[in-house]
Residue frames as qw, qx, qy, qz and C-alpha x, y, z in Angstrom:
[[0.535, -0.096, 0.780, -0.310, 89.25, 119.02, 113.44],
 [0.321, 0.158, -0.672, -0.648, 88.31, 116.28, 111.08],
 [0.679, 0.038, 0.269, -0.682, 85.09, 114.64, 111.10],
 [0.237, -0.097, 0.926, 0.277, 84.62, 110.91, 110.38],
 [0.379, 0.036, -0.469, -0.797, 81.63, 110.71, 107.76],
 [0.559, -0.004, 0.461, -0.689, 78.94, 108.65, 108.60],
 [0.267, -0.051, 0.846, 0.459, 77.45, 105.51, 107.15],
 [0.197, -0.217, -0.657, -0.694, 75.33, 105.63, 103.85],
 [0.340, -0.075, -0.931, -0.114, 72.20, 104.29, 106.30],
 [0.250, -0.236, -0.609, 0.715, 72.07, 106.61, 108.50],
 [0.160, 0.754, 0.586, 0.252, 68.81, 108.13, 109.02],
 [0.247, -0.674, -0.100, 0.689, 70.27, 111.38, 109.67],
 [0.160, -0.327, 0.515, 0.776, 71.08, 111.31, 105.86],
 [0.137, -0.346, -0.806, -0.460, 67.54, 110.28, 104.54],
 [0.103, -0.762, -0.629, 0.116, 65.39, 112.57, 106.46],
 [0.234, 0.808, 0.158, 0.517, 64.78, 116.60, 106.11],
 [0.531, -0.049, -0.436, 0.725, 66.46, 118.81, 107.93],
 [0.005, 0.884, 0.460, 0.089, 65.00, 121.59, 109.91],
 [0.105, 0.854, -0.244, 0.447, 65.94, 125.70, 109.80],
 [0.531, -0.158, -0.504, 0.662, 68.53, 126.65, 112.35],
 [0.161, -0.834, -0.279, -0.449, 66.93, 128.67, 114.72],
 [0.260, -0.800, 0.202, -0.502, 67.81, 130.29, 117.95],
 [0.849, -0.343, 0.322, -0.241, 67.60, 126.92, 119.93],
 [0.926, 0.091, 0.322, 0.175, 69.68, 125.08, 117.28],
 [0.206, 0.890, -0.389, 0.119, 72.58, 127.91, 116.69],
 [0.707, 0.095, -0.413, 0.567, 76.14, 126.10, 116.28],
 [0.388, -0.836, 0.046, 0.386, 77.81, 127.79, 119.66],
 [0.243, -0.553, 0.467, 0.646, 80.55, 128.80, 116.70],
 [0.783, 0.511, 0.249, -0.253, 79.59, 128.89, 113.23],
 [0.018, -0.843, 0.536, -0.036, 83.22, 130.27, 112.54],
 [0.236, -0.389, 0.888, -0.063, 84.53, 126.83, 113.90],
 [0.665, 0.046, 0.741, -0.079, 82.31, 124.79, 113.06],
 [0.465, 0.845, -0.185, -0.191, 82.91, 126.22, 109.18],
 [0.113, 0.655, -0.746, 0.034, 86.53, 125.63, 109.36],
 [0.526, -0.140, 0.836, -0.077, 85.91, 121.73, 110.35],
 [0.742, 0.369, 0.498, -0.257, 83.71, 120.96, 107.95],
 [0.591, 0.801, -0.024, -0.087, 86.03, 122.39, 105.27],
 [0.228, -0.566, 0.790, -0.055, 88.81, 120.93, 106.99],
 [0.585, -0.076, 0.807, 0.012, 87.28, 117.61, 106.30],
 [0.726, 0.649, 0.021, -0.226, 85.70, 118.31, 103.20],
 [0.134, 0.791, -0.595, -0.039, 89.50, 118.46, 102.16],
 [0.376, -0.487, 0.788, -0.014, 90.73, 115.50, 103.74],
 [0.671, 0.057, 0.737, 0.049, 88.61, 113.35, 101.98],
 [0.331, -0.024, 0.603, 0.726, 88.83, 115.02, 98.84],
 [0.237, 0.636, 0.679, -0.280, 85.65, 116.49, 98.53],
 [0.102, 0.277, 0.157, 0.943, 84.13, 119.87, 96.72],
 [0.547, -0.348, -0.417, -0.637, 81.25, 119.34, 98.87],
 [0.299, -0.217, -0.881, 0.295, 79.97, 118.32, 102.49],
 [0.530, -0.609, -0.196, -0.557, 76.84, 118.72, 104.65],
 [0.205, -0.628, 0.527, -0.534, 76.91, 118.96, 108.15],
 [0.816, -0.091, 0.233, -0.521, 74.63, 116.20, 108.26],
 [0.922, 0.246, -0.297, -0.045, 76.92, 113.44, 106.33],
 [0.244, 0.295, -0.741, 0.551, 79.60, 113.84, 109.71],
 [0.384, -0.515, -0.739, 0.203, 76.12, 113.24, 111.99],
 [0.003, 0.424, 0.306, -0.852, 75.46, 116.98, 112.85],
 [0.123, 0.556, 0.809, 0.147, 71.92, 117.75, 112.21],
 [0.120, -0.626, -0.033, 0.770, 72.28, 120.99, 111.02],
 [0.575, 0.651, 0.484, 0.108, 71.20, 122.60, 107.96],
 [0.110, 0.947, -0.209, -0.218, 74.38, 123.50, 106.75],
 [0.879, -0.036, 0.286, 0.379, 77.24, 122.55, 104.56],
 [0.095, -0.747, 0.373, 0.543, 80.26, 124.22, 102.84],
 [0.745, 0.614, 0.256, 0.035, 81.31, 124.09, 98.84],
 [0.043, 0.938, -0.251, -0.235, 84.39, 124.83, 97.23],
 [0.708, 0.411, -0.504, 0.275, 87.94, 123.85, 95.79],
 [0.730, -0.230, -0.449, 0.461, 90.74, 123.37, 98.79],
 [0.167, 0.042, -0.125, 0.977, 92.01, 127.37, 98.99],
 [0.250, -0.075, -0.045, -0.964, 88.51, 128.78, 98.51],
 [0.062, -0.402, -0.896, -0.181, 84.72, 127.79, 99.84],
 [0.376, -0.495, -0.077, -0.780, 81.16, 129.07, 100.47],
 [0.024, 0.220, 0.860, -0.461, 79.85, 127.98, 104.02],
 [0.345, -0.321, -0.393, -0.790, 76.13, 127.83, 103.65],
 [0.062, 0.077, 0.746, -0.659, 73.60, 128.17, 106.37],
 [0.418, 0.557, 0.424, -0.579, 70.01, 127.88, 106.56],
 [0.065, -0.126, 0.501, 0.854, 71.02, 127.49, 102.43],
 [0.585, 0.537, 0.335, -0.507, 67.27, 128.01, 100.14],
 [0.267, 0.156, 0.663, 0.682, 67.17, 127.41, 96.22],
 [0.360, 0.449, 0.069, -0.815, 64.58, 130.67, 94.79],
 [0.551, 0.713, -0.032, -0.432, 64.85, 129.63, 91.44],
 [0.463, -0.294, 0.623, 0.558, 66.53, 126.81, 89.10],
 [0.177, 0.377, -0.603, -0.681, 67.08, 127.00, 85.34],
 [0.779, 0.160, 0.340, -0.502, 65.23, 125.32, 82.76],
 [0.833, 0.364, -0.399, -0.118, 67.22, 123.34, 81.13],
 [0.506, -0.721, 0.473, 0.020, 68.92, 120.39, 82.69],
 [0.472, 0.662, -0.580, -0.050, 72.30, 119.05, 81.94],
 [0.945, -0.177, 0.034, 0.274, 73.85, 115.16, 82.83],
 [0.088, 0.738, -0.615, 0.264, 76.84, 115.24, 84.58],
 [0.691, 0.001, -0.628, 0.358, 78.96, 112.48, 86.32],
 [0.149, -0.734, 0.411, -0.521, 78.56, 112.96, 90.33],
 [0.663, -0.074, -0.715, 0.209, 80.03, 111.32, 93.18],
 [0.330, -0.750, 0.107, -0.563, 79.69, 111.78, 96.98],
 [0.193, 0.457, -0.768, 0.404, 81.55, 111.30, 99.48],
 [0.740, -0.094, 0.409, -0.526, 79.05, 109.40, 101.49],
 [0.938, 0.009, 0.345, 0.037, 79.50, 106.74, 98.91],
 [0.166, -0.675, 0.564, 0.446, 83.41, 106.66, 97.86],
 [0.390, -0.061, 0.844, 0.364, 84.14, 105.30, 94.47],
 [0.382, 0.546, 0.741, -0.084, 80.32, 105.87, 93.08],
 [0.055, 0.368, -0.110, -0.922, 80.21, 108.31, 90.18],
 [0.297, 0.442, 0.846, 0.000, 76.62, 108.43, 88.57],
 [0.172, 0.076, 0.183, 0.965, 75.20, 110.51, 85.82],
 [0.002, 0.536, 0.723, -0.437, 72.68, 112.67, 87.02],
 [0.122, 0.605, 0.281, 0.735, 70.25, 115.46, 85.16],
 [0.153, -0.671, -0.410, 0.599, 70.10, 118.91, 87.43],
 [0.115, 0.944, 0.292, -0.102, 69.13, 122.12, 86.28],
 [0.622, 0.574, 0.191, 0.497, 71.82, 124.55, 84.80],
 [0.244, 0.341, -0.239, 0.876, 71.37, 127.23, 87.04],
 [0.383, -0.737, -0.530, 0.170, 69.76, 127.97, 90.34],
 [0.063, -0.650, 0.209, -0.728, 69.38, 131.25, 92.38],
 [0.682, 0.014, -0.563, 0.466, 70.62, 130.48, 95.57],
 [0.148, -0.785, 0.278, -0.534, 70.40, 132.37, 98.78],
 [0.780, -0.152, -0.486, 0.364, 72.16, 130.97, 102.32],
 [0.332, -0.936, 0.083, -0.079, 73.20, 132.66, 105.34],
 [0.538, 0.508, -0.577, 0.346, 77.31, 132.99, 105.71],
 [0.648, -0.442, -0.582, 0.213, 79.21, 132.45, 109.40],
 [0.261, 0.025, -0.255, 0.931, 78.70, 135.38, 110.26],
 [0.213, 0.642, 0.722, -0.144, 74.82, 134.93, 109.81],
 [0.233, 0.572, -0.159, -0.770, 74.75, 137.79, 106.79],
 [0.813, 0.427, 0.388, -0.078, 72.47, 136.89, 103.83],
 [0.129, -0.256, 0.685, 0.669, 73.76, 136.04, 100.50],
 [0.699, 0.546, 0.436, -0.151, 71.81, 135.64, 97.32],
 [0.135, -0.524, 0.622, 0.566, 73.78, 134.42, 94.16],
 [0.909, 0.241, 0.101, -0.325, 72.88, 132.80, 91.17],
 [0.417, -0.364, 0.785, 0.278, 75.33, 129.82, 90.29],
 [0.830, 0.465, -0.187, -0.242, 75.73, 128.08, 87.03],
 [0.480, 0.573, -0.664, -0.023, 77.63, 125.11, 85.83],
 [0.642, 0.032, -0.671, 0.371, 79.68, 123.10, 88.54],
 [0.141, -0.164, 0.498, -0.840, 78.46, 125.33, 91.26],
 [0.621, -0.045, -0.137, -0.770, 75.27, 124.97, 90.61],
 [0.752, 0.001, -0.629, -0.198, 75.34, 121.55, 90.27],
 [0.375, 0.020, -0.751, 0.543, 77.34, 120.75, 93.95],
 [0.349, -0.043, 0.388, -0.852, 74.79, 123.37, 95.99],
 [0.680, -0.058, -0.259, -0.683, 72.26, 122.00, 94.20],
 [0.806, -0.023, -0.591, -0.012, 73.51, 118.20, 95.50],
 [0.296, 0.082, -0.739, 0.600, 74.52, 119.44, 98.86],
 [0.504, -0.212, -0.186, -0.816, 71.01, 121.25, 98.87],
 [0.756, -0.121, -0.443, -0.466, 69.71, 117.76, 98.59],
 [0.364, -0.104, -0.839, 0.391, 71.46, 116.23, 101.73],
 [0.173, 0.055, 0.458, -0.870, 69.84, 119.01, 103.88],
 [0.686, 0.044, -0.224, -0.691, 66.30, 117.38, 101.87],
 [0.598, -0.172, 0.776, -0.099, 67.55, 114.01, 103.02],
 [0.721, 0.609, -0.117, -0.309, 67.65, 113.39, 99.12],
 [0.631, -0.290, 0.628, 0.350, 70.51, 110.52, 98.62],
 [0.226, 0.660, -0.384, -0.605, 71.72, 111.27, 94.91],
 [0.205, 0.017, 0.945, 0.256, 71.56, 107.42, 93.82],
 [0.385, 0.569, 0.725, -0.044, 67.49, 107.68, 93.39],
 [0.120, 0.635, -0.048, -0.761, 68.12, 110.34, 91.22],
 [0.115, 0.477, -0.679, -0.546, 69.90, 108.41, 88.63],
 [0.826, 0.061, -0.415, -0.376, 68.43, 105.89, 86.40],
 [0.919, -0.190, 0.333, -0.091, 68.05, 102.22, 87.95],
 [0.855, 0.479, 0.097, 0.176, 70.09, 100.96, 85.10],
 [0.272, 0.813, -0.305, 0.415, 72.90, 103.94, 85.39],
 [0.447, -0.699, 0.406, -0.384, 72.82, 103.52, 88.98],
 [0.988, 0.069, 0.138, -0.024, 73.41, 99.14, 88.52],
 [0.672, 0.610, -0.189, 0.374, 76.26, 99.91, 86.04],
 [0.144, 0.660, -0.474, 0.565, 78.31, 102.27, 88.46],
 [0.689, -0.512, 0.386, -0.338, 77.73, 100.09, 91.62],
 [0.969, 0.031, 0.176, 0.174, 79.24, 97.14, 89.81],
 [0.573, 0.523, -0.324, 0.541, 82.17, 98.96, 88.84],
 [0.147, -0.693, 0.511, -0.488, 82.78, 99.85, 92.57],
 [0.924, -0.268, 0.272, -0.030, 82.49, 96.45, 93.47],
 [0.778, 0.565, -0.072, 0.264, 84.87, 95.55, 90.67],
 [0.159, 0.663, -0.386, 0.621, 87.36, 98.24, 91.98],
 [0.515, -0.641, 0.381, -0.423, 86.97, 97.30, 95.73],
 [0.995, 0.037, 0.056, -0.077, 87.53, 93.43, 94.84],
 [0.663, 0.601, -0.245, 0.373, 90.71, 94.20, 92.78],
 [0.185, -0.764, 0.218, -0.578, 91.70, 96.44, 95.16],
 [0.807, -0.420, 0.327, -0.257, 91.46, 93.48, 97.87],
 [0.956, 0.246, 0.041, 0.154, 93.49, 91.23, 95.54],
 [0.468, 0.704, -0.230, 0.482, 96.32, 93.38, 95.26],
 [0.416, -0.667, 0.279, -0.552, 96.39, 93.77, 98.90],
 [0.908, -0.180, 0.358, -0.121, 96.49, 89.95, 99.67],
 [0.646, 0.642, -0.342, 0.232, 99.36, 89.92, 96.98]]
């Protein structure tokens, strides 16, 4: 099943999330895994939280198309100290790619859907996506990371690109 994403505005996506406990178990974690990485896909993603389709859950899956991690309940222990700028975008806001400094390397623990712990430490491009799907479940929106200035620049090039985009269309 594919989930339709929510908009940017919603306060589902700007407020913390709490544990899943007992009372707030998916009735399928199993299924409700497979959607979310069913939709991650469709829209192209390496990333989604449960919370950017409106389920207020504190979980979200990571991965390429063939291969992901469902995380549950997900924790960061421990990030690196040095951080590195990268270019991210999210699917909450299509088009927007903004460079952001995170940490290098977190230790990472998360429950799978089968509710069995994990503890990994990620580096690189893992690191970097948990670490930004991390923040949906913090109700952390990835724009106020980036500089004011960075964040100015890349919003005017998605205007730019959505305008054009409209012109070519009305061709």
């Amino acid at each position: 099943m594919i989930y339709t994403l929510i908009e940017s505005k919603h306060p589902l996506l700007h407020s913390p999330l709490p544990e899943i406990t007992a009372e707030t178990e998916p009735k399928d974690r199993l299924e409700l895994t497979t959607n979310i990485a069913e939709t991650m896909k469709h829209y192209g993603g390496i990333g989604l939280s449960a919370n950017q389709v409106g389920i207020a859950l504190r979980m979200f899956v990571f991965g390429d198309g063939k291969h992901f991690i469902p995380c549950f309940n997900p924790k960061i222990l421990e990030y690196g100290k040095d951080k590195i700028p990268m270019e991210e975008g999210c699917l909450t806001y299509p088009g927007l790619f903004v460079k952001i400094h995170r940490p290098d390397m977190i230790v990472a623990q998360w429950e799978d859907e089968k509710r069995e712990l994990h503890k990994e430490t990620f580096t690189e491009l893992q690191s970097r996506v948990f670490q930004h799907e991390y923040d949906h479940m913090e109700g952390i929106d990835f724009r106020n990371l980036a500089g004011r200035m960075t964040l100015d620049i890349a919003q005017r090039k998605v205007k730019r690109a959505k305008r054009k985009m409209k012109e070519m269309q009305e061709r």
